[in-house]
N, C-alpha and C positions, 0 to 999 in steps of 0.2 A: 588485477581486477577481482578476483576469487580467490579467497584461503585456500593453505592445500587443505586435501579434504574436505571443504565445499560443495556448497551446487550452486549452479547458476542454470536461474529460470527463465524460459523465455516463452511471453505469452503475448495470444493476438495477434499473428504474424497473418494475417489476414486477405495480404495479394502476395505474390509471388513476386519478387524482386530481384530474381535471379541469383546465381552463385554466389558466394560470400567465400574468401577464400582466409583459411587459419589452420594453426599448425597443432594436427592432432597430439602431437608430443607434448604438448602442455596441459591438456586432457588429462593424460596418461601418467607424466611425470606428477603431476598437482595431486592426481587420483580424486578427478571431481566428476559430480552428479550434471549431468547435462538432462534437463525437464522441461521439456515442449507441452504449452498447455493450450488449446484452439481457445477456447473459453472458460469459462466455469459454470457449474450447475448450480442449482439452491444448493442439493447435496456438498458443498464445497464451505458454504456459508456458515455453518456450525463450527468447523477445523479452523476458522478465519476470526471469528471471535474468539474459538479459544486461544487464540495464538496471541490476542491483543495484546492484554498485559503485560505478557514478556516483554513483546516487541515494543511499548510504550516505556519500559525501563530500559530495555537494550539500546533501544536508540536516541534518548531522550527526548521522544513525542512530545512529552508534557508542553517541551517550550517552543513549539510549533502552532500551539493553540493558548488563543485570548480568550478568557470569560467573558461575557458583558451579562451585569443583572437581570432576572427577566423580570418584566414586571406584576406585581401583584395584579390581581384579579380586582383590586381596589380602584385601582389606577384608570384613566378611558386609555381607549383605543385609538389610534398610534398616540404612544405616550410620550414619542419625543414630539409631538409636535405641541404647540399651547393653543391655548383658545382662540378664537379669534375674540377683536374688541368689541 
């Protein structure tokens, strides 16, 4: 699930659901980052955009997301609908 030398984050964990049981030897052999987050602050939201980019070519975001044109200021409002007759 994790590179070695990863981290895997785990955020929101927000009731308790009791024990979870896993074998710290993969932790340890992996030598991964384990990062308990309750929430995030604004403070967090600056780190998070600048992280986009990357993660939009790391992962290829791009093709996750559809354009659709907006419409000119020319055009009425809602512009997919038409007139009536």
């Amino acid at each position: 699930m994790v590179r070695r030398g990863g981290a895997y984050l785990i955020v929101g964990q927000y009731t308790d659901s009791g024990n979870t049981s896993f074998n710290p030897h993969q932790i340890v052999y992996r030598q991964l980052d384990v990062i308990g987050s309750w929430a995030f602050s604004g403070a967090h939201l600056g780190e998070y955009i600048r992280m986009l980019p990357e993660l939009v070519e790391r992962f290829g975001l791009r093709s996750l997301v559809t354009e659709f044109p907006f419409p000119t200021s020319r055009q009425p409002w809602p512009w997919w609908r038409t007139e009536p007759s």
